[in-house]
Rosetta silent file (secondary structure, phi, psi, omega in degrees, C-alpha in Angstrom):
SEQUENCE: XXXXXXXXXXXXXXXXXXXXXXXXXXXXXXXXXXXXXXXXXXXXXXXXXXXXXXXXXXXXXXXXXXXXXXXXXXXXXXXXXXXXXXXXXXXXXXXXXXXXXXXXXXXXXXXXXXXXXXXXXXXXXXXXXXXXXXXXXXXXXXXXXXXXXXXXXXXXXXXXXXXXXXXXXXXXXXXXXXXXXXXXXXXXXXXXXXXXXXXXXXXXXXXXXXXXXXXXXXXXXXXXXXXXXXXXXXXXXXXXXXXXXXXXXXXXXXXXXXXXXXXXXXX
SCORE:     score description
SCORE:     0.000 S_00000001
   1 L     0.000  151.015 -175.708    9.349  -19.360  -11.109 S_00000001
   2 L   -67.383   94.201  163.880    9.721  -21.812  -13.829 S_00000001
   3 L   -81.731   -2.764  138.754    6.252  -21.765  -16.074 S_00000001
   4 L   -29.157  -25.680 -177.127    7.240  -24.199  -17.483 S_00000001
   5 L  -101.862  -92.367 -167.768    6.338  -26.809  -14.373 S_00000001
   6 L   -18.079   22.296 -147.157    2.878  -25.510  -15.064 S_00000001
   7 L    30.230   65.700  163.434    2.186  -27.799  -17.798 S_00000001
   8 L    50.338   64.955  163.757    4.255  -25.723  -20.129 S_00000001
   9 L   -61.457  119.937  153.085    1.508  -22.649  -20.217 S_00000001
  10 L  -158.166   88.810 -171.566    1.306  -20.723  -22.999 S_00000001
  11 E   -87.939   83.881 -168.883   -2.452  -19.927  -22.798 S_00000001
  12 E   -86.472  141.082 -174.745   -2.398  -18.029  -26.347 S_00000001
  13 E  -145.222  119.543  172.482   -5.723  -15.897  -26.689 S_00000001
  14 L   -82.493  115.658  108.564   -5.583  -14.013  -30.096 S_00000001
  15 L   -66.655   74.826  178.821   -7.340  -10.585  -30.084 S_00000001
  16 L  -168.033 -163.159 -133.563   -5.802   -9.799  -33.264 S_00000001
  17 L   104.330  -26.949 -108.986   -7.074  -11.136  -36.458 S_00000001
  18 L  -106.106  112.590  177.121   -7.999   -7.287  -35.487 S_00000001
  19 L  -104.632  139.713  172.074   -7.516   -5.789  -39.114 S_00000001
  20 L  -125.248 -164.941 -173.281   -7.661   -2.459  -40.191 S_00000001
  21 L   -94.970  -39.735 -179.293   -7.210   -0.664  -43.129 S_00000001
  22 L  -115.849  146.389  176.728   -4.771    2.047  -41.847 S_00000001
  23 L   -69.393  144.109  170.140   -2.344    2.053  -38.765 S_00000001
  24 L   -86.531 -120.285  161.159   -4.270    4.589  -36.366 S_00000001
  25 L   -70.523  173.160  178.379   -2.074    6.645  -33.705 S_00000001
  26 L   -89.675  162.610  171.963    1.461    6.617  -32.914 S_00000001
  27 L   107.273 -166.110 -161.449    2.500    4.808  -29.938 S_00000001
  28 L  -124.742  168.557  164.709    2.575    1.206  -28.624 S_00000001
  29 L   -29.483  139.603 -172.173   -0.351   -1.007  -26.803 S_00000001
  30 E  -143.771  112.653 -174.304   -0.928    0.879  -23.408 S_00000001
  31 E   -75.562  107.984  167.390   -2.226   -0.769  -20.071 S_00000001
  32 E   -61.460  -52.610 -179.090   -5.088    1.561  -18.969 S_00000001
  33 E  -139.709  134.709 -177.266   -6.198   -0.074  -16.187 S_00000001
  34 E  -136.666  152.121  174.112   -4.775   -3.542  -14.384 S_00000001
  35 L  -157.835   95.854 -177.699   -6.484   -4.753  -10.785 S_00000001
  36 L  -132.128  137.348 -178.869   -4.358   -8.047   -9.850 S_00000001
  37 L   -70.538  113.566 -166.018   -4.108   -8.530   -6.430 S_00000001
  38 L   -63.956  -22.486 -177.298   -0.504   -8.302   -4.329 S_00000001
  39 E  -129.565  133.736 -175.890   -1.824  -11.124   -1.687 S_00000001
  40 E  -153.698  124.555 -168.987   -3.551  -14.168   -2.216 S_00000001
  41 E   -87.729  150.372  161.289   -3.658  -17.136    0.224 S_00000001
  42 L    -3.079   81.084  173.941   -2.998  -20.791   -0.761 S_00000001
  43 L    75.685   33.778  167.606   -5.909  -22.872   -2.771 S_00000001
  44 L   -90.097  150.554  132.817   -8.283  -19.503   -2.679 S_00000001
  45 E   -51.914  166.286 -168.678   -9.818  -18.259   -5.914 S_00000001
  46 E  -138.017  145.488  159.708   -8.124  -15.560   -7.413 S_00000001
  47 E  -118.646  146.051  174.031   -9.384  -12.812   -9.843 S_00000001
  48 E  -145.578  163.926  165.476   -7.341  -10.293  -12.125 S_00000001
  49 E  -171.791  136.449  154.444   -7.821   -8.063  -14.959 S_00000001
  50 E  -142.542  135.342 -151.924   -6.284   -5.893  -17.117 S_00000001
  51 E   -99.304  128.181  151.221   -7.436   -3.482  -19.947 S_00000001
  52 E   -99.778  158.086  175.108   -5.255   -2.707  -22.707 S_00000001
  53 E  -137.697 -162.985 -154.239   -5.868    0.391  -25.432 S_00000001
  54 L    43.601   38.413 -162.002   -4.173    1.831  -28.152 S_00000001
  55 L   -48.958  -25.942 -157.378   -4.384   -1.486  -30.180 S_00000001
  56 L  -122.822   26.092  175.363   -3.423   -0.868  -34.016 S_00000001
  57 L   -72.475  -29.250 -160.694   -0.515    2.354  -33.338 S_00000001
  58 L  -105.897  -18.349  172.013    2.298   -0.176  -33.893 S_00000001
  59 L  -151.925  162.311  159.517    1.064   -2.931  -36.142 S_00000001
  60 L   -42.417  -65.511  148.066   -2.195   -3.854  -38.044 S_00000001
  61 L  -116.769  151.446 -143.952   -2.390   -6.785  -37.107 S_00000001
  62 E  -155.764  157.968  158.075   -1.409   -8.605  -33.724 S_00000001
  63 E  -155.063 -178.465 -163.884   -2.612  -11.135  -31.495 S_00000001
  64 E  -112.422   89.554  174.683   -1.981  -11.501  -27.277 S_00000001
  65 E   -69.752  151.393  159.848    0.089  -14.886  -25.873 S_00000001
  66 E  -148.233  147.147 -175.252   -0.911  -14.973  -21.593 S_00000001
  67 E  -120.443  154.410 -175.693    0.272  -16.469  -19.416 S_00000001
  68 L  -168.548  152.974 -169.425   -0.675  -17.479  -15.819 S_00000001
  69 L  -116.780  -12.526 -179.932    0.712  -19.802  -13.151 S_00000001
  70 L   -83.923  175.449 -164.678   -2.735  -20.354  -11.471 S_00000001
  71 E  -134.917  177.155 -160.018   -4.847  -23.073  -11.745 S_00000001
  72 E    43.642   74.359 -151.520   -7.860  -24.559  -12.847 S_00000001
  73 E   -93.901  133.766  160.269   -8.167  -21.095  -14.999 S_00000001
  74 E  -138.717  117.963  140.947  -11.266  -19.298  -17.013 S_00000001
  75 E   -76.054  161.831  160.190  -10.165  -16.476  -19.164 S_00000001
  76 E  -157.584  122.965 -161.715  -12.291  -14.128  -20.367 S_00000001
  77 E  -104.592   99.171 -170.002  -11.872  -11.281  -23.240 S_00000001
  78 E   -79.743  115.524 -172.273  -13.746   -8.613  -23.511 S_00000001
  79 E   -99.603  137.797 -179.968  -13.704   -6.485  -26.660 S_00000001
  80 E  -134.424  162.593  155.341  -15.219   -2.610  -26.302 S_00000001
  81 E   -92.205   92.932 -156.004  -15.644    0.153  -28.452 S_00000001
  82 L     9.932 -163.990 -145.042  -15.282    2.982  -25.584 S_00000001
  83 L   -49.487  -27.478 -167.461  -18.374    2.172  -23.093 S_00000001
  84 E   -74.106  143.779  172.790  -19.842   -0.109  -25.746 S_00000001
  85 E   -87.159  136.734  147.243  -19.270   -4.395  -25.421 S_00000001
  86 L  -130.796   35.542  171.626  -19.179   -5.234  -28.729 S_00000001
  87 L   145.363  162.996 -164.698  -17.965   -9.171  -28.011 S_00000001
  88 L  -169.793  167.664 -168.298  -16.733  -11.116  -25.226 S_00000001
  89 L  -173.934  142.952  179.944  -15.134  -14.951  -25.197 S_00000001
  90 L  -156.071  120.383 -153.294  -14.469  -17.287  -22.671 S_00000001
  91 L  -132.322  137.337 -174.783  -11.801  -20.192  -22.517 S_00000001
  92 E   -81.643  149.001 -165.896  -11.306  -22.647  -20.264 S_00000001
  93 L    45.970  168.870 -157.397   -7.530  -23.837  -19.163 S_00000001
  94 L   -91.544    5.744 -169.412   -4.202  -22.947  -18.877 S_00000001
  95 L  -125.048   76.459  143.789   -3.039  -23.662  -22.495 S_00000001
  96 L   -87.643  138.213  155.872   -5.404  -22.264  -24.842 S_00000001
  97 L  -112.601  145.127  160.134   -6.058  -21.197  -28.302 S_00000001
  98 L  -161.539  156.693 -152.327   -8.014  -19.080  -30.097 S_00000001
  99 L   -49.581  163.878  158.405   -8.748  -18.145  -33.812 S_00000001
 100 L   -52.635  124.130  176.949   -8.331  -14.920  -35.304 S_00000001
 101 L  -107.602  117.580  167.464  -11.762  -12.887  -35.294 S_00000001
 102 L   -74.201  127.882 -173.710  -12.404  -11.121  -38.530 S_00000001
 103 L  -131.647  151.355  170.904  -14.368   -7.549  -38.384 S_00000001
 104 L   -89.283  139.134 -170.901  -15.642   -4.921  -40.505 S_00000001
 105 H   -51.185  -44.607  152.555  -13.603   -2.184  -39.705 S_00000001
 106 H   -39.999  -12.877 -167.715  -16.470   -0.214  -38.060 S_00000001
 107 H   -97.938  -13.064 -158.495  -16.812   -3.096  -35.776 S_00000001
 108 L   -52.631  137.387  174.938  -12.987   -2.961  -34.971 S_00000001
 109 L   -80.992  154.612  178.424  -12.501   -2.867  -30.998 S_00000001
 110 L  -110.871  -14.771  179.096  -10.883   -0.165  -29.312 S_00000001
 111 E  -131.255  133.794  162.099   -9.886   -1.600  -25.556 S_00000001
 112 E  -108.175  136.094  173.712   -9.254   -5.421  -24.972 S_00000001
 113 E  -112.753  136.194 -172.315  -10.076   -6.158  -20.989 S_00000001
 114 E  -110.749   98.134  144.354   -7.585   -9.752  -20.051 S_00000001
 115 E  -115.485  170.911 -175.649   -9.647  -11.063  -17.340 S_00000001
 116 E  -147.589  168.027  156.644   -8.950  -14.447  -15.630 S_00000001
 117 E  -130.127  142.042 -159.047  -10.236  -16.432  -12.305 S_00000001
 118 E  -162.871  159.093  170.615   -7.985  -19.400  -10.997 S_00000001
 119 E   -94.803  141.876  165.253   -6.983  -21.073   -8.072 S_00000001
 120 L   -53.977  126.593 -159.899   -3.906  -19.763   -6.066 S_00000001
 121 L  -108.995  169.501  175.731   -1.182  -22.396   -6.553 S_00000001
 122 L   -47.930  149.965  165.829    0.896  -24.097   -3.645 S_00000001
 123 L   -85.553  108.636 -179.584    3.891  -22.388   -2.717 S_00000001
 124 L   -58.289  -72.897  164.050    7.378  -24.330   -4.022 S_00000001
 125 L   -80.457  157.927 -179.944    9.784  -22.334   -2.087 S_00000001
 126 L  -138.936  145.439  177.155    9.242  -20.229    0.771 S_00000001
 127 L  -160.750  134.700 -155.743   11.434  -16.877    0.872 S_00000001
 128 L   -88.570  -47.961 -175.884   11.267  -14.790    3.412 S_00000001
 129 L  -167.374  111.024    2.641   13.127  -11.809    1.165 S_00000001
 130 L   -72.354  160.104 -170.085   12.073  -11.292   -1.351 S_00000001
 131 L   -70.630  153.956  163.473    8.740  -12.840   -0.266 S_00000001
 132 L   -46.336   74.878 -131.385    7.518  -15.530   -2.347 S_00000001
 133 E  -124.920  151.315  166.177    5.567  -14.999   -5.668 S_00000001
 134 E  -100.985 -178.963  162.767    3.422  -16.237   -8.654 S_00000001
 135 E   -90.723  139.618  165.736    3.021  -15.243  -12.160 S_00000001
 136 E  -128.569   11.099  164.544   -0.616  -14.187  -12.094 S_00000001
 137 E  -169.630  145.731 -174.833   -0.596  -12.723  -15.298 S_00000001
 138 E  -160.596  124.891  170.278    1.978  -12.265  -18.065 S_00000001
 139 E  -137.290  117.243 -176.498    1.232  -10.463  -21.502 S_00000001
 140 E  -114.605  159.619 -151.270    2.889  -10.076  -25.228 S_00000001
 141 E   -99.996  105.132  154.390    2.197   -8.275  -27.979 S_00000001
 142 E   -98.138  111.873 -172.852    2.732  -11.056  -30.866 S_00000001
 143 E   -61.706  119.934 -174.935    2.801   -9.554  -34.606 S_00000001
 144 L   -58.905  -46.601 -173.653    0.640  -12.026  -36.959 S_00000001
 145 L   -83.430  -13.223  170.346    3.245  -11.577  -39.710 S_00000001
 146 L  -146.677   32.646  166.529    6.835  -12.521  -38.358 S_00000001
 147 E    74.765  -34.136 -156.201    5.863  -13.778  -34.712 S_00000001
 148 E   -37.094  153.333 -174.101    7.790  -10.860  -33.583 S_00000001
 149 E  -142.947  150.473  177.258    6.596   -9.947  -29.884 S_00000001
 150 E  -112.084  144.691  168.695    6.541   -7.076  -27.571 S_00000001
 151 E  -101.468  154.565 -175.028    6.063   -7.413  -23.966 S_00000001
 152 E  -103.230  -36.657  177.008    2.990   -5.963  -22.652 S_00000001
 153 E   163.340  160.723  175.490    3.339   -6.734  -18.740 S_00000001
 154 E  -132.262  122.435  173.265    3.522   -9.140  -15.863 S_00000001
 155 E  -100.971  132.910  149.807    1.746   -9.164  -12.337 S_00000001
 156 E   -96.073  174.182  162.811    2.950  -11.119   -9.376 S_00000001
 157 E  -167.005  140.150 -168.184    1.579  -12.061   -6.815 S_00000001
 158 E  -104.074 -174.096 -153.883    2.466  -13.145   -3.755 S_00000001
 159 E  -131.114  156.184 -172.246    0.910  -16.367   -2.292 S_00000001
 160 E  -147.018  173.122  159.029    0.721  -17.703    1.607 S_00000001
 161 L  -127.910  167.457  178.132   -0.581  -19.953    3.732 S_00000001
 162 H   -60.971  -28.991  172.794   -2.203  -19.140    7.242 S_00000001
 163 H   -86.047  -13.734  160.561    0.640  -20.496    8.827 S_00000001
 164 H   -98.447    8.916  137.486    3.574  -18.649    6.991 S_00000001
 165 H   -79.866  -16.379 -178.196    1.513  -15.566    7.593 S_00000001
 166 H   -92.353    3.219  158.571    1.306  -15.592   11.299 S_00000001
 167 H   -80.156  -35.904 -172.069    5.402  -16.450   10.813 S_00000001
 168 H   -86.802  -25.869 -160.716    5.982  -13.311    8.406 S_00000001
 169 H   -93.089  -50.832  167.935    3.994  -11.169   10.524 S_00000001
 170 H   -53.303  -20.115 -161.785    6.039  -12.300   13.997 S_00000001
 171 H   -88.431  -59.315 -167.528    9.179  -12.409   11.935 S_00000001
 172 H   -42.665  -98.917  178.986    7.811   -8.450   10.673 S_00000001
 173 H   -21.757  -30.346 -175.115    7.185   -7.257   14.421 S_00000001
 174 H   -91.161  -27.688  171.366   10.342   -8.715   15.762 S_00000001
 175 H   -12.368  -55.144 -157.929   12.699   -6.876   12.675 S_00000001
 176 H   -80.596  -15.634 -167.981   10.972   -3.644   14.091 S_00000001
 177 H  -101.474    0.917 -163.492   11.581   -4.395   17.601 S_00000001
 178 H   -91.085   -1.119  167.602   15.567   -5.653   17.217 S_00000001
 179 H   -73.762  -42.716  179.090   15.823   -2.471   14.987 S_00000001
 180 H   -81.906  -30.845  171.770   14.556   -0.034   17.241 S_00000001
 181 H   -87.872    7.988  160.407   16.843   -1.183   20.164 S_00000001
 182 H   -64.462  -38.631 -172.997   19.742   -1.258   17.909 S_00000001
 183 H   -52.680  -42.039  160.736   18.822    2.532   17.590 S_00000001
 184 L   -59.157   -2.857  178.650   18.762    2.732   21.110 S_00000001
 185 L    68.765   16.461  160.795   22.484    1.788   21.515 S_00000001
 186 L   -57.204  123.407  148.816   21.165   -1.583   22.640 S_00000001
 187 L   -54.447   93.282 -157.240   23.190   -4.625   22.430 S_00000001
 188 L  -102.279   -7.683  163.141   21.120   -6.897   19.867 S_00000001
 189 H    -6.044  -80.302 -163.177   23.522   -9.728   19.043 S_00000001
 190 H   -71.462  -25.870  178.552   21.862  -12.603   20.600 S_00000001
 191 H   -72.168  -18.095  168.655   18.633  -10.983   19.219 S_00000001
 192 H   -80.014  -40.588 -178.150   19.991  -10.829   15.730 S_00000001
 193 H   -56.274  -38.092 -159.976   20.926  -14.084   15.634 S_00000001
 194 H   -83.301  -47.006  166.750   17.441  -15.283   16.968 S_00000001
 195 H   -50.382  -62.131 -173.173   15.853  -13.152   14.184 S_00000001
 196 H   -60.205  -32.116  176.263   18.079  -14.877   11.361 S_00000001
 197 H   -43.883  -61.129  177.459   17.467  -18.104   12.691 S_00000001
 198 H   -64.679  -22.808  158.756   13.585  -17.562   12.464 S_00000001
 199 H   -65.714  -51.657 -170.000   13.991  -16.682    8.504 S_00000001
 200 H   -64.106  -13.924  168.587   16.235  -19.199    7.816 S_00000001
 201 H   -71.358  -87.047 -160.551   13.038  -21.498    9.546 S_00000001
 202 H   -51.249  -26.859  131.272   10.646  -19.758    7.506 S_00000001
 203 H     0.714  -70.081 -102.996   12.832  -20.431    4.501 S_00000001
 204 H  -138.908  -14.122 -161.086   12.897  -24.350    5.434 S_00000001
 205 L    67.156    3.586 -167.570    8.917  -24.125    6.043 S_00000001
 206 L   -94.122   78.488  164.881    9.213  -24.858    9.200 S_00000001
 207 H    10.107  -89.686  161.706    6.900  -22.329   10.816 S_00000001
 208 H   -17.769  -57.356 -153.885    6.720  -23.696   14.189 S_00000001
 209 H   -91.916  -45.171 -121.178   10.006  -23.059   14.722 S_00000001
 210 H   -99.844  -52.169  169.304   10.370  -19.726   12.618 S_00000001
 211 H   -90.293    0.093 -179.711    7.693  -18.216   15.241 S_00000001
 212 H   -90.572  -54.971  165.729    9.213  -19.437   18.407 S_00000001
 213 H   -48.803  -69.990  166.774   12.483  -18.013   17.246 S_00000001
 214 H    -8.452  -68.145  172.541   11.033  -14.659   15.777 S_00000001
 215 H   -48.264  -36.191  168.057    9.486  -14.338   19.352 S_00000001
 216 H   -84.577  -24.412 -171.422   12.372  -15.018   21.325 S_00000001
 217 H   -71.021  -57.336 -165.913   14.782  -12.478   19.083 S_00000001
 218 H   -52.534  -40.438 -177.174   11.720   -9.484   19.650 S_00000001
 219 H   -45.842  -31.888  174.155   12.042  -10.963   23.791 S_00000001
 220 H   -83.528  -76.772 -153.493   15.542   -9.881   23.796 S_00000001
 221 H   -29.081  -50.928  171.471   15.678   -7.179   21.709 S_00000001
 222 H   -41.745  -59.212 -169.701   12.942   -5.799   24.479 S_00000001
 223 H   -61.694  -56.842  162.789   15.119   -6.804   27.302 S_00000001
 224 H    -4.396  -66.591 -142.695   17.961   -5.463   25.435 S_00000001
 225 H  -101.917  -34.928 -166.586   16.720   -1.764   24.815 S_00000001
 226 H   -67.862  -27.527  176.717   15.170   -1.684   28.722 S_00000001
 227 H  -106.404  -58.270  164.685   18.240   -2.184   30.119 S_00000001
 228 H     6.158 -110.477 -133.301   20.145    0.188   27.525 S_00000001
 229 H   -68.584   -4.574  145.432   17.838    2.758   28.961 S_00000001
 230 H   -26.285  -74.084  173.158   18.482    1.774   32.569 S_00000001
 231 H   -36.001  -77.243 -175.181   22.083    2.010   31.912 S_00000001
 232 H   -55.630  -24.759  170.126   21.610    5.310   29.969 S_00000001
 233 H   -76.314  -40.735  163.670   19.155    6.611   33.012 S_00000001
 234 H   -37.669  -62.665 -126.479   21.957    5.575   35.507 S_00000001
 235 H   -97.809  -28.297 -153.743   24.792    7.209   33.184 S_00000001
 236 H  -105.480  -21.714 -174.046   22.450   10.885   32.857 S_00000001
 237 H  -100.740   -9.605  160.096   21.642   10.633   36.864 S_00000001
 238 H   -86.164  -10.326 -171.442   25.152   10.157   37.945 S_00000001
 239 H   -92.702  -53.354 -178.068   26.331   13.217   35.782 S_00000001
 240 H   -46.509  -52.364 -166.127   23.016   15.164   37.464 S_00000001
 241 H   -47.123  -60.874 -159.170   24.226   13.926   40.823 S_00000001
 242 H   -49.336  -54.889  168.015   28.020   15.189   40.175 S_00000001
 243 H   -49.646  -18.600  170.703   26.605   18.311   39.088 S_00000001
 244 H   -71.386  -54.992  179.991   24.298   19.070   41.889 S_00000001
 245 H   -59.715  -27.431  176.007   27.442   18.421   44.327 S_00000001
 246 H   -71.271  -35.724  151.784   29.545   20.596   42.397 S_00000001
 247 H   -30.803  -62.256 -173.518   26.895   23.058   42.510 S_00000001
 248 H   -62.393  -71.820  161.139   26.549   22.564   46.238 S_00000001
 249 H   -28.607  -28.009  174.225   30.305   22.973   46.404 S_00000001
 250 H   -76.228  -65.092 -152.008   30.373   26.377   44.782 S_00000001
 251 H   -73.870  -22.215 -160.002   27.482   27.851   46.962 S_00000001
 252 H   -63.745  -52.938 -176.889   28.943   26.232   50.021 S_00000001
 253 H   -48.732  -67.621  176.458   32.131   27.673   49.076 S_00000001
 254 H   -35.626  -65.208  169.637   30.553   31.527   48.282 S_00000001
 255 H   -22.282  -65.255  175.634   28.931   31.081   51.715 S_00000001
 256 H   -49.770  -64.954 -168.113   32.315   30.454   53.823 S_00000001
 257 H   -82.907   -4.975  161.161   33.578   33.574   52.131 S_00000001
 258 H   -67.787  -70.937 -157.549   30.606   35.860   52.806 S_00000001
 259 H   -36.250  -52.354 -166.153   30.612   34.654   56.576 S_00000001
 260 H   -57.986  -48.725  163.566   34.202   35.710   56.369 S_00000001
 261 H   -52.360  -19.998 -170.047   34.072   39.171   54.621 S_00000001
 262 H   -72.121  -75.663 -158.877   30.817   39.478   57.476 S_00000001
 263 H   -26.796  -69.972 -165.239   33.430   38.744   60.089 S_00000001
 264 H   -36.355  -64.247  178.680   35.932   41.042   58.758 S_00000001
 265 H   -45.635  -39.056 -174.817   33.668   44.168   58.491 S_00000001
 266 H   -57.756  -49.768 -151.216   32.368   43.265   62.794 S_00000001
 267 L   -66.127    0.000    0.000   36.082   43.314   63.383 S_00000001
């Protein structure tokens, strides 16, 4: 998605100011922990967060642009010292700034936590596959002295309404049933068709229509794989039948010539 249509976000939230005297470990800004949610329905609140550590290995100083496609947005930035808060900030909207915070280096934080709460925005497009998604969080590493940026990560998420979930979930159920009687050596044509049909609906938004197809593709597929295994119980009970007479035919035969060798031996 465009963020851009989002009234241009670039919700810049400096933690950096954060100076020290010496770079500390090697390595780069490291996402500890993140808890952003994969499903979120339509004009819900929404919550996310994610903690980064290893703040000063790659530059002294730094600060954090985020990003977010949801709306009517409160960040909030938590600075810790392991288990200790030592400062916390909380900005309003999706295009914010905010200053540099100066510290005595004892005071310097060691984990930044990115949390944010927002409303879930409308869905633009509907896609069936890949399913439909937001930005719900997006975070870079910006260097205070030549802009230069790093990315730190991005969470989607994807977003629904109650009625294109009871369409993905019939569309889900009939996949599985025109799949399993393809497996079955079931003709699924008209049931394939009936399936694409109901994406290209859910595509289009039209629901309605999306679950009445869906429904009719799993109806066939069903009819489909029942008579397959008709067919295939017919097909396995005419080979038992031939074999039982052929059977029958042997012993009949083996009979005839014991009566006969019986004869022979009377005679």
């Amino acid at each position: 998605m465009n963020l851009n249509r989002y009234s241009k976000l670039t919700a810049l939230l400096v933690v950096g100011g954060l100076v020290l005297a010496t770079v500390g470990l090697a390595g780069a800004v490291t996402v500890t922990s993140e808890d952003v949610p994969d499903d979120a329905e339509v004009e819900t609140d929404m919550s996310a967060t994610v903690e980064i550590d290893d703040l000063y290995d790659d530059y002294d100083e730094w600060a954090i642009d985020a990003e977010t496609e949801l709306n009517n947005v409160t960040w909030t930035i938590t600075y810790y010292d392991g288990d200790t808060q030592i400062d916390q900030h909380q900005i309003d909207g999706q295009e914010v700034r905010q200053g540099g915070i100066d510290r005595d280096l004892a005071e310097e934080p060691r984990q930044v936590e990115v949390s944010l709460t927002g409303e879930v925005p409308e869905v633009e497009q509907y896609s069936y596959e890949p399913r439909q998604e937001f930005t719900a969080m997006n975070l870079t590493q910006v260097r205070s002295e030549d802009g230069a940026t790093e990315d730190i990560g991005s969470w989607s998420t994807h977003h629904y309404t109650a009625n294109s979930s009871e369409a993905r979930t019939t569309i889900d159920e009939a996949s599985a049933a025109v799949e399993e009687a393809r497996d079955s050596g079931a003709d699924v044509d008209r049931a394939e068709s009936d399936l694409q049909n109901a994406i290209a609906f859910y595509n289009d938004g039209n629901f309605e229509s999306a679950i009445e197809n869906a429904e009719q593709a799993q109806s066939e597929a069903d009819d489909a794989q029942s008579s397959a295994e008709q067919r295939d119980l017919l097909v396995y009970g005419g080979i038992g039948l031939v074999g039982l007479l052929v059977v029958a035919g042997v012993g009949f035969l083996l009979y005839k010539r014991q009566q006969g060798d019986d004869y022979d031996k009377l005679g």
